[in-house]
PDB file of N, CA, C and O in Angstrom, chain B, residues numbered from 101:
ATOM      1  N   UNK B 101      63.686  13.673 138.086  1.00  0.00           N
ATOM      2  CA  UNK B 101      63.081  12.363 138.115  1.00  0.00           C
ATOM      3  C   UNK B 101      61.570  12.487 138.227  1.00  0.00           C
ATOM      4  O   UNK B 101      60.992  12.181 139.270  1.00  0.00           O
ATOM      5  N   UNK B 102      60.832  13.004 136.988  1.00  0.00           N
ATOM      6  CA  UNK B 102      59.274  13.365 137.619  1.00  0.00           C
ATOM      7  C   UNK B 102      58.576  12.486 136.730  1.00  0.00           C
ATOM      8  O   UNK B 102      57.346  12.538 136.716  1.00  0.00           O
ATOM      9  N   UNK B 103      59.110  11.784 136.078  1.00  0.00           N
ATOM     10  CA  UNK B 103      58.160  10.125 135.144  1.00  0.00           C
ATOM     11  C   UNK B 103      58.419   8.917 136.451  1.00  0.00           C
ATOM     12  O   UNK B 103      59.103   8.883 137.474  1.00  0.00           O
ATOM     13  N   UNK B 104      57.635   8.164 135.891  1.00  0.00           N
ATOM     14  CA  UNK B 104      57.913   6.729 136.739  1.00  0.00           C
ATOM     15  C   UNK B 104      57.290   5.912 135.500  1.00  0.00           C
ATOM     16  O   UNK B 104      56.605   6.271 134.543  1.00  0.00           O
ATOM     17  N   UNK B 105      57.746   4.810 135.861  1.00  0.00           N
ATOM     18  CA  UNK B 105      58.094   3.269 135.026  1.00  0.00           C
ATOM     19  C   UNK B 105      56.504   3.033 135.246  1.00  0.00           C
ATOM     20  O   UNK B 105      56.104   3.165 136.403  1.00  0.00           O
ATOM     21  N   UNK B 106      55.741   2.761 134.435  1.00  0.00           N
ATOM     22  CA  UNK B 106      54.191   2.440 134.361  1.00  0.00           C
ATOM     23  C   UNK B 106      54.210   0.946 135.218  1.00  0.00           C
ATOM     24  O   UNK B 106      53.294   0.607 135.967  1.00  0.00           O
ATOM     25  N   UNK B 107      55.376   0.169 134.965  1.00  0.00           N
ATOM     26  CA  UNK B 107      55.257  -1.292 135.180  1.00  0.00           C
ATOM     27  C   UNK B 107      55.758  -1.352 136.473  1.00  0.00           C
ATOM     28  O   UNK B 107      55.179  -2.319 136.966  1.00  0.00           O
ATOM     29  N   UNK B 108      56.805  -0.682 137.651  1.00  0.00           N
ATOM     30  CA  UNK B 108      56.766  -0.908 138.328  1.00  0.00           C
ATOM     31  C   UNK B 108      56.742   0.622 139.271  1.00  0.00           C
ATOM     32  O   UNK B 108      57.313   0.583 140.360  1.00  0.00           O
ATOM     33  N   UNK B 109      56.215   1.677 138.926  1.00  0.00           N
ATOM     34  CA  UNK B 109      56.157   3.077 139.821  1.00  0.00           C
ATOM     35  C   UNK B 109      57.115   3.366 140.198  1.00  0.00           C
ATOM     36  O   UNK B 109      56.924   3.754 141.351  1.00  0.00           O
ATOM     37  N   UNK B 110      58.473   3.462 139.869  1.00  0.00           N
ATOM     38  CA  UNK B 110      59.750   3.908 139.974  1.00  0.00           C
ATOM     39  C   UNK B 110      60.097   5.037 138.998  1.00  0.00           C
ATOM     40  O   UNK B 110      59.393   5.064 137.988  1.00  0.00           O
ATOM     41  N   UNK B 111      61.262   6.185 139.128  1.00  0.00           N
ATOM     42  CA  UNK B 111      61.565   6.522 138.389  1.00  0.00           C
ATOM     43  C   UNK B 111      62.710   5.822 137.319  1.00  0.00           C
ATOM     44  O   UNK B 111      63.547   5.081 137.836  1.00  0.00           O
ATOM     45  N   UNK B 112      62.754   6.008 136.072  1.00  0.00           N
ATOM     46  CA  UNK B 112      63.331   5.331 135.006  1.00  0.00           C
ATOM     47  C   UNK B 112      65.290   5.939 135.502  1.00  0.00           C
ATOM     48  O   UNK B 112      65.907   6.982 135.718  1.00  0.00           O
ATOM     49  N   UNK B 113      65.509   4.534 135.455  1.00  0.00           N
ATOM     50  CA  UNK B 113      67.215   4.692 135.899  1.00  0.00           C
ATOM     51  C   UNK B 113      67.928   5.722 134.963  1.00  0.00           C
ATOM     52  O   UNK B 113      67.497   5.760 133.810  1.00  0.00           O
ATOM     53  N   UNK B 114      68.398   6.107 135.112  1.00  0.00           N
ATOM     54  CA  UNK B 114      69.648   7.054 134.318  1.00  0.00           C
ATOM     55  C   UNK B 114      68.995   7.806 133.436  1.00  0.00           C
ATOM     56  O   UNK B 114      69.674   8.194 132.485  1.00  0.00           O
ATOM     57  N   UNK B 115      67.678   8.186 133.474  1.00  0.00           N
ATOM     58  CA  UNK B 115      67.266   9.520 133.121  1.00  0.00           C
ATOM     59  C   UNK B 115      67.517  11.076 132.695  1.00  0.00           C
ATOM     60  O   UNK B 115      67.056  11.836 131.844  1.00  0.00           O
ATOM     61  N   UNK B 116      68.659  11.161 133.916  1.00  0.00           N
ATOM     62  CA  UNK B 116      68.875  12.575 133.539  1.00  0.00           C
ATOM     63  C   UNK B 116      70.057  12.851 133.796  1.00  0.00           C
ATOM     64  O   UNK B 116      70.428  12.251 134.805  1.00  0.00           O
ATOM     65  N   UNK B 117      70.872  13.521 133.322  1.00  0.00           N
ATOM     66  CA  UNK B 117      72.337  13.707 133.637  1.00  0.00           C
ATOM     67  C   UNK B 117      72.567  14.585 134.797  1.00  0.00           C
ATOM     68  O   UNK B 117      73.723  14.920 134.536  1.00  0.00           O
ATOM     69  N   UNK B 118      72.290  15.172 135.856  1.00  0.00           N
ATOM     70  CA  UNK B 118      72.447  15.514 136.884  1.00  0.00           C
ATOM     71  C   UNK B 118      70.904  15.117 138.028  1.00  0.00           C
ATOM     72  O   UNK B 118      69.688  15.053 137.843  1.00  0.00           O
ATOM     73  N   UNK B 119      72.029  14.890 139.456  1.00  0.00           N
ATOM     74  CA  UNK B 119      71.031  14.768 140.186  1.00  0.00           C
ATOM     75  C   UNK B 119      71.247  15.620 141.152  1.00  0.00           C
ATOM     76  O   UNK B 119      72.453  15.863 141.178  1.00  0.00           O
ATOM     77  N   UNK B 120      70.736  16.141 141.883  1.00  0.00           N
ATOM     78  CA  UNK B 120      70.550  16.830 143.371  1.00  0.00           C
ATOM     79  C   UNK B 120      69.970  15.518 144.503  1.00  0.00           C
ATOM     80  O   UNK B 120      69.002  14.758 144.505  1.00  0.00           O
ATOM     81  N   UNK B 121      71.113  15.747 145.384  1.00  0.00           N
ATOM     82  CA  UNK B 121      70.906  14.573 146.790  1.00  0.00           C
ATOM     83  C   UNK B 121      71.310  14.721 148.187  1.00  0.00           C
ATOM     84  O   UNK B 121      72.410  15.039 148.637  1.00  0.00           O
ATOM     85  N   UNK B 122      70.196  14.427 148.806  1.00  0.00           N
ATOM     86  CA  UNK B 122      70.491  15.301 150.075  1.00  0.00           C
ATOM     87  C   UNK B 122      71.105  14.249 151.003  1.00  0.00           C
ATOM     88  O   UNK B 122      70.776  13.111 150.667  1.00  0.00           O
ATOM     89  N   UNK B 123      72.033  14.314 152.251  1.00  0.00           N
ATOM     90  CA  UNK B 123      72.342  13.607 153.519  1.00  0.00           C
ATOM     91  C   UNK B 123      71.284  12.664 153.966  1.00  0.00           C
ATOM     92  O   UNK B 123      71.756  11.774 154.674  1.00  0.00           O
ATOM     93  N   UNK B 124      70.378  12.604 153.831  1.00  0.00           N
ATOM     94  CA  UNK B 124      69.439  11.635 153.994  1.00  0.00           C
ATOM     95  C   UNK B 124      69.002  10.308 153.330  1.00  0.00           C
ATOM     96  O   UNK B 124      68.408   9.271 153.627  1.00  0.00           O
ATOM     97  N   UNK B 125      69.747  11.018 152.045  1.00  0.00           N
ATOM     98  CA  UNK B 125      69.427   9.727 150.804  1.00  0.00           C
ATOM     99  C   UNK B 125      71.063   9.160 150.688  1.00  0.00           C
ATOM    100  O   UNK B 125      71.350   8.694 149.585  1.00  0.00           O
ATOM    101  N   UNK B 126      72.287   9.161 151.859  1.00  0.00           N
ATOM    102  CA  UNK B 126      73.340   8.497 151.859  1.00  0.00           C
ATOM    103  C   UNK B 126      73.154   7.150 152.412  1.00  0.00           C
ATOM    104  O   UNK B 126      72.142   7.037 153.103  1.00  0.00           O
ATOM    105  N   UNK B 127      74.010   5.913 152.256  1.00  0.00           N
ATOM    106  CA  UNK B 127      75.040   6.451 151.094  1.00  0.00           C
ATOM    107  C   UNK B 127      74.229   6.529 149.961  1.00  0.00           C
ATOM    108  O   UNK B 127      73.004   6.420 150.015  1.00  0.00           O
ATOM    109  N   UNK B 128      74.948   6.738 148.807  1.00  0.00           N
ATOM    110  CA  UNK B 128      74.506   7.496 147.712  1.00  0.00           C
ATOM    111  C   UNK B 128      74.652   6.480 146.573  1.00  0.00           C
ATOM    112  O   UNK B 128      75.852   6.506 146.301  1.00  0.00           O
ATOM    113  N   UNK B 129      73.940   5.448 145.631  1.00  0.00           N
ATOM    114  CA  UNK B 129      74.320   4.257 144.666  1.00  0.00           C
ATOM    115  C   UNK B 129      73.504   5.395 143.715  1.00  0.00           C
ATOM    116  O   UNK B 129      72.622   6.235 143.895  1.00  0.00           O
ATOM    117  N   UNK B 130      74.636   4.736 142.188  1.00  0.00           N
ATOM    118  CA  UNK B 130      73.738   4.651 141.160  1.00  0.00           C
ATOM    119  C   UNK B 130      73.369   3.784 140.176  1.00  0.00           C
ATOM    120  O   UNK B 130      74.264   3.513 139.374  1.00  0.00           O
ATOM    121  N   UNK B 131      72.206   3.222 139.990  1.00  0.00           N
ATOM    122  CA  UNK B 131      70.571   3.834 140.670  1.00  0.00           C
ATOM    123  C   UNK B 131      70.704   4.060 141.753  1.00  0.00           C
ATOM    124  O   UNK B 131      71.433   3.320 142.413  1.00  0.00           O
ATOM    125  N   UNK B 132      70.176   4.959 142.249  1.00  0.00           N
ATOM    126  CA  UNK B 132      69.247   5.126 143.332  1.00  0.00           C
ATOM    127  C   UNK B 132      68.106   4.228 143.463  1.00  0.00           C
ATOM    128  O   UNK B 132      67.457   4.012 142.440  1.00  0.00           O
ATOM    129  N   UNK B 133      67.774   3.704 144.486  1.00  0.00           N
ATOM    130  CA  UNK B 133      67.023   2.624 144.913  1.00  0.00           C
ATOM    131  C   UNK B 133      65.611   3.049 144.465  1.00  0.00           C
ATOM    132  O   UNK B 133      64.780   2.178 144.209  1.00  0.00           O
ATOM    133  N   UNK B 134      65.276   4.511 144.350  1.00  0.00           N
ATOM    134  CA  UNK B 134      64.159   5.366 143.844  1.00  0.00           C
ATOM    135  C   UNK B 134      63.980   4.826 142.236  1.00  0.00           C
ATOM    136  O   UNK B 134      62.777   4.766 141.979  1.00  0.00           O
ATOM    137  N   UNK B 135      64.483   4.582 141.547  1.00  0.00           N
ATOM    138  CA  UNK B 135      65.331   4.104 139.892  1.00  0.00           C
ATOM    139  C   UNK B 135      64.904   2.834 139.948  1.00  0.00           C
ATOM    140  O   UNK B 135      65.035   2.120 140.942  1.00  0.00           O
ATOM    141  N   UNK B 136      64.348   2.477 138.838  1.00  0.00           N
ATOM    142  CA  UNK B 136      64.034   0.996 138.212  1.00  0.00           C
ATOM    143  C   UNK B 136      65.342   0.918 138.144  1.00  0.00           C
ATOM    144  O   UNK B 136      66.283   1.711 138.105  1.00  0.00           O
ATOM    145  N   UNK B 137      65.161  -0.393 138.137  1.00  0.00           N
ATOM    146  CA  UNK B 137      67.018  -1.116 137.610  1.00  0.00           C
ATOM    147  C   UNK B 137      66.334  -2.483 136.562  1.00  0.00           C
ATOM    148  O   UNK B 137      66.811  -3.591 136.806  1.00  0.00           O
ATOM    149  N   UNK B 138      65.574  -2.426 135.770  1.00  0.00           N
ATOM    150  CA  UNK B 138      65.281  -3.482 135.155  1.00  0.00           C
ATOM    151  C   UNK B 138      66.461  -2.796 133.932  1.00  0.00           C
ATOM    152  O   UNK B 138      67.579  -3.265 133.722  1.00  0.00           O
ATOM    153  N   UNK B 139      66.007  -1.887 133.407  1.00  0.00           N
ATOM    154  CA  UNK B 139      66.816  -1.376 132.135  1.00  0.00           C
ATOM    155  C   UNK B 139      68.090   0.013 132.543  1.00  0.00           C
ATOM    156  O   UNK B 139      68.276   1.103 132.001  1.00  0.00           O
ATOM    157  N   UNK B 140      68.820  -0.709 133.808  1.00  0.00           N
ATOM    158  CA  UNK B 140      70.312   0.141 134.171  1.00  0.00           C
ATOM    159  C   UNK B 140      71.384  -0.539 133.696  1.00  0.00           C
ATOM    160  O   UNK B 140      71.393  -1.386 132.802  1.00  0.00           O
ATOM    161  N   UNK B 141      72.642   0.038 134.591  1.00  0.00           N
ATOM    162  CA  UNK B 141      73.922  -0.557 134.988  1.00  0.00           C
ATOM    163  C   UNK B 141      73.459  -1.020 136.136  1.00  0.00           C
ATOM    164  O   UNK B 141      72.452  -0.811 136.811  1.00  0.00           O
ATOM    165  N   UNK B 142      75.047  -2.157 136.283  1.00  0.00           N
ATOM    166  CA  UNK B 142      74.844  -2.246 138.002  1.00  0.00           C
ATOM    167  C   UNK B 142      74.692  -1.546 138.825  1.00  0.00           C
ATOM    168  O   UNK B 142      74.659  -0.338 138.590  1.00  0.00           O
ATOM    169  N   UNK B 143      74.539  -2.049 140.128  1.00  0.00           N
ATOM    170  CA  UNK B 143      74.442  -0.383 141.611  1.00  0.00           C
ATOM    171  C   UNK B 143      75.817  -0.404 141.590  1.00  0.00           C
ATOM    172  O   UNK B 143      76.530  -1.408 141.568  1.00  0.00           O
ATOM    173  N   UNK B 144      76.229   0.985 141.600  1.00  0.00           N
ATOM    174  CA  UNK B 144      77.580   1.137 141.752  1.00  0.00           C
ATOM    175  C   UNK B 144      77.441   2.738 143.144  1.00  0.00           C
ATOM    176  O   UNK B 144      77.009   3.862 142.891  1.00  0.00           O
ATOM    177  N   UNK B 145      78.146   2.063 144.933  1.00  0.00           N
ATOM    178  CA  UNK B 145      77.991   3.203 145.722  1.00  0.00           C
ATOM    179  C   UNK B 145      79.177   4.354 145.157  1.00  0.00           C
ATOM    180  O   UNK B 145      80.262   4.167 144.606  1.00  0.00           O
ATOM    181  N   UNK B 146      78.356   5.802 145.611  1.00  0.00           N
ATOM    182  CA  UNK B 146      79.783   6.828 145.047  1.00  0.00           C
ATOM    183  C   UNK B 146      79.954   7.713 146.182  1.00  0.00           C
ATOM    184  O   UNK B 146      79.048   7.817 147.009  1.00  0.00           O
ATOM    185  N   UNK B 147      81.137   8.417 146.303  1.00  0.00           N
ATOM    186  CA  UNK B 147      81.333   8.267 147.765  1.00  0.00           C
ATOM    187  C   UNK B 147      81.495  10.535 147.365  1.00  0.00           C
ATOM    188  O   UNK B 147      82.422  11.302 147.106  1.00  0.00           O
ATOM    189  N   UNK B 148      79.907  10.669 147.570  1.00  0.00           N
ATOM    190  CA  UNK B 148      79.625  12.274 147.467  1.00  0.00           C
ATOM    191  C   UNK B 148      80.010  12.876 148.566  1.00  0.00           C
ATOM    192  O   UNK B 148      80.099  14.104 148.603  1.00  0.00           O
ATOM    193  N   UNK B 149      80.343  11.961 149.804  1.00  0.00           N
ATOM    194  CA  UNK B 149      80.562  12.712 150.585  1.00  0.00           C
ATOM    195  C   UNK B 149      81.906  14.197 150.862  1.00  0.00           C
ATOM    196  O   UNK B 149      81.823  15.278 151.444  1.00  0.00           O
ATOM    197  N   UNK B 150      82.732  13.688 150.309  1.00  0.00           N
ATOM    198  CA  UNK B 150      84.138  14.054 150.629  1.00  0.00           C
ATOM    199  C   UNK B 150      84.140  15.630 149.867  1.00  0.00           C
ATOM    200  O   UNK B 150      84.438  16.696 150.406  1.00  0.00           O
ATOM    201  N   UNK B 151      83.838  15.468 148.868  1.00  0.00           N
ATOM    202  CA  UNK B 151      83.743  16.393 147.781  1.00  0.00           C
ATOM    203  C   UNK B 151      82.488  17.079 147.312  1.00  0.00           C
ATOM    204  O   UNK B 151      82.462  18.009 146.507  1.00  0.00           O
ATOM    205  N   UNK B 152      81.613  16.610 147.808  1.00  0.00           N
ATOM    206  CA  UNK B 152      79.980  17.524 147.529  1.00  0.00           C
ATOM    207  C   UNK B 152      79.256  16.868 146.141  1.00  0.00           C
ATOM    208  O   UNK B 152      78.049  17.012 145.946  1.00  0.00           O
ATOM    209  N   UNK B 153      80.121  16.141 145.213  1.00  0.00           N
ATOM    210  CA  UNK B 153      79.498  16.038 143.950  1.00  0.00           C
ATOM    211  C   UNK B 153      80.638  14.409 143.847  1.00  0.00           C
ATOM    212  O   UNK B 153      81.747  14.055 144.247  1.00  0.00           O
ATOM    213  N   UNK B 154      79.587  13.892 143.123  1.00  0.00           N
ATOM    214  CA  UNK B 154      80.210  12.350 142.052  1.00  0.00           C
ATOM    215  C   UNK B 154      79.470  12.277 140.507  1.00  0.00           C
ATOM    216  O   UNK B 154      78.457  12.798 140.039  1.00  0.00           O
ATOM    217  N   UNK B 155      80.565  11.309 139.941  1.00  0.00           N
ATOM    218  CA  UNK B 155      80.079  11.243 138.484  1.00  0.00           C
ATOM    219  C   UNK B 155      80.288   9.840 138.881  1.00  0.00           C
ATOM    220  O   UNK B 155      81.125   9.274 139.585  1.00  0.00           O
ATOM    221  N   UNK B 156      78.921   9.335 137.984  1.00  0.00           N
ATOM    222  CA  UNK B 156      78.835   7.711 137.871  1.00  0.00           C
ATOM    223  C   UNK B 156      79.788   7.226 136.902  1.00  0.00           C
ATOM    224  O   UNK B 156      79.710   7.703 135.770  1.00  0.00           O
ATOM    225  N   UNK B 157      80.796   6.242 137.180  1.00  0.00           N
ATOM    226  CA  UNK B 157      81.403   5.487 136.083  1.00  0.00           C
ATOM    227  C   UNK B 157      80.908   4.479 135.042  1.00  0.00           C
ATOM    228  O   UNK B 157      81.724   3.745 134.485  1.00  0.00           O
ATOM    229  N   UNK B 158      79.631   4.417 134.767  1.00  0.00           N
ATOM    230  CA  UNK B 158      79.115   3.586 133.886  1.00  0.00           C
ATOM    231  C   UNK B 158      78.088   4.827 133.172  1.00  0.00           C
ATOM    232  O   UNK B 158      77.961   5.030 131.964  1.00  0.00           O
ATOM    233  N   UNK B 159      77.640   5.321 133.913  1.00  0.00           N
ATOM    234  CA  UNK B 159      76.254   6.572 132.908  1.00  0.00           C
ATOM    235  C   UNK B 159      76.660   7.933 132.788  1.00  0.00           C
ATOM    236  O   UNK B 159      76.180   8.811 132.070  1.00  0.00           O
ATOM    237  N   UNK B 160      77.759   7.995 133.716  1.00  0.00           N
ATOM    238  CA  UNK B 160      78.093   9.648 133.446  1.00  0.00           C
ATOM    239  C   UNK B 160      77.013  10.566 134.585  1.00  0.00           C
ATOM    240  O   UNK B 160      77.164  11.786 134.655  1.00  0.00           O
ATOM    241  N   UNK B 161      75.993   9.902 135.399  1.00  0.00           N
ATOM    242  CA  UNK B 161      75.257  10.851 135.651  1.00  0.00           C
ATOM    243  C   UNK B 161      76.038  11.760 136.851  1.00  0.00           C
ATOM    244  O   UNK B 161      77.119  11.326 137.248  1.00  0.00           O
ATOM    245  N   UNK B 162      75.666  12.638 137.260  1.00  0.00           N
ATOM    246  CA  UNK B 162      76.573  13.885 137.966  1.00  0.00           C
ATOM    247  C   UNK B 162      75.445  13.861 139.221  1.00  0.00           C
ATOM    248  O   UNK B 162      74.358  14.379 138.965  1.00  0.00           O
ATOM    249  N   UNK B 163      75.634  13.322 140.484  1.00  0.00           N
ATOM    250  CA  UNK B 163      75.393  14.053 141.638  1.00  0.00           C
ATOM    251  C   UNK B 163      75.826  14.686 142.570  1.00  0.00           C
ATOM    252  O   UNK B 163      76.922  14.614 143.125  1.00  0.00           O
ATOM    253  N   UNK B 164      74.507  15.665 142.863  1.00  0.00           N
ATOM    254  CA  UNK B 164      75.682  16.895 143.692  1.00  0.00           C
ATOM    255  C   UNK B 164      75.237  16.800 144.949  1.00  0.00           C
ATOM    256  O   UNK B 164      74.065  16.425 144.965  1.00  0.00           O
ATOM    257  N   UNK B 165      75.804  17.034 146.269  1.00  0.00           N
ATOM    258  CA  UNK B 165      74.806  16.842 147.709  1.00  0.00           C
ATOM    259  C   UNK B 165      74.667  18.677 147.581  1.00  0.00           C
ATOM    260  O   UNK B 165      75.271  19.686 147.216  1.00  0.00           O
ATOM    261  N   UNK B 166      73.367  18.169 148.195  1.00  0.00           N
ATOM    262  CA  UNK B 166      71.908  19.397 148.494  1.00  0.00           C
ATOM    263  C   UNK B 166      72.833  20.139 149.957  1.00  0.00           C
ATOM    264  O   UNK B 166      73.382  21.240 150.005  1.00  0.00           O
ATOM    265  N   UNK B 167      72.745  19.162 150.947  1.00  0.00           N
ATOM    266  CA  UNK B 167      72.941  19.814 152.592  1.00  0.00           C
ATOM    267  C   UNK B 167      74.099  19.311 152.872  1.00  0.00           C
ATOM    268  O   UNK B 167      74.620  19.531 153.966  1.00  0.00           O
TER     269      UNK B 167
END
Protein backbone atom coordinates (compact mmCIF):
# COMPACT_ATOMS: atom_id res chain seq x y z
CA UNK A 1 0.00 0.00 0.00
CA UNK A 2 2.75 2.75 -0.78
CA UNK A 3 0.40 5.20 -3.30
CA UNK A 4 -2.34 7.21 -1.68
CA UNK A 5 -5.50 8.70 -3.34
CA UNK A 6 -4.29 12.45 -4.28
CA UNK A 7 -8.01 13.45 -3.34
CA UNK A 8 -8.29 12.14 -0.09
CA UNK A 9 -4.47 10.74 1.31
CA UNK A 10 -5.55 7.24 1.71
CA UNK A 11 -4.27 4.26 0.23
CA UNK A 12 -6.35 3.15 -3.00
CA UNK A 13 -8.80 0.17 -1.82
CA UNK A 14 -8.06 -3.20 -3.25
CA UNK A 15 -4.79 -2.46 -4.64
CA UNK A 16 -2.94 -5.36 -4.14
CA UNK A 17 -3.69 -8.91 -3.81
CA UNK A 18 -2.03 -9.73 -0.58
CA UNK A 19 -1.81 -7.95 2.62
CA UNK A 20 0.36 -8.39 5.73
CA UNK A 21 -1.61 -7.36 9.20
CA UNK A 22 -0.62 -7.19 12.43
CA UNK A 23 -2.85 -7.73 16.02
CA UNK A 24 -3.07 -4.21 16.31
CA UNK A 25 -4.87 -3.42 13.15
CA UNK A 26 -7.84 -6.11 14.50
CA UNK A 27 -10.50 -6.59 13.88
CA UNK A 28 -9.49 -6.85 10.46
CA UNK A 29 -12.33 -5.23 7.45
CA UNK A 30 -11.86 -5.13 3.90
CA UNK A 31 -11.01 -2.02 3.19
CA UNK A 32 -9.10 -1.37 5.74
CA UNK A 33 -10.07 1.89 7.18
CA UNK A 34 -6.32 2.92 5.87
CA UNK A 35 -8.18 2.32 2.03
CA UNK A 36 -10.29 4.91 0.30
CA UNK A 37 -13.64 3.37 -0.06
CA UNK A 38 -14.93 5.91 -2.60
CA UNK A 39 -14.02 3.36 -5.53
CA UNK A 40 -14.37 -0.30 -3.26
CA UNK A 41 -16.75 -3.02 -2.18
CA UNK A 42 -18.52 -2.79 0.92
CA UNK A 43 -16.55 -3.18 4.46
CA UNK A 44 -16.80 -6.64 4.82
CA UNK A 45 -15.04 -7.81 8.78
CA UNK A 46 -12.83 -11.22 8.20
CA UNK A 47 -12.24 -13.12 11.00
CA UNK A 48 -7.94 -13.68 10.53
CA UNK A 49 -7.88 -14.53 13.71
CA UNK A 50 -8.52 -18.29 14.00
CA UNK A 51 -6.43 -19.29 11.10
CA UNK A 52 -3.58 -16.63 10.56
CA UNK A 53 -4.79 -15.67 6.97
CA UNK A 54 -8.42 -14.54 5.18
CA UNK A 55 -9.48 -14.07 1.62
CA UNK A 56 -11.93 -11.25 0.96
CA UNK A 57 -15.22 -12.45 -0.61
CA UNK A 58 -15.82 -9.64 -2.95
CA UNK A 59 -11.85 -8.74 -4.16
CA UNK A 60 -10.09 -11.84 -3.53
CA UNK A 61 -7.53 -9.88 -1.55
CA UNK A 62 -5.46 -12.41 0.82
CA UNK A 63 -4.55 -11.26 4.39
CA UNK A 64 -2.14 -12.83 6.43
CA UNK A 65 -1.56 -11.82 10.37
CA UNK A 66 2.13 -10.56 10.91
CA UNK A 67 2.17 -11.43 15.07
Amino acid sequence: MSRTDTATGRAPANAERRYEVRRADLPLSCPTPAMALWNSHPRVYLPVEASGSATCPYCGAVYVLKD
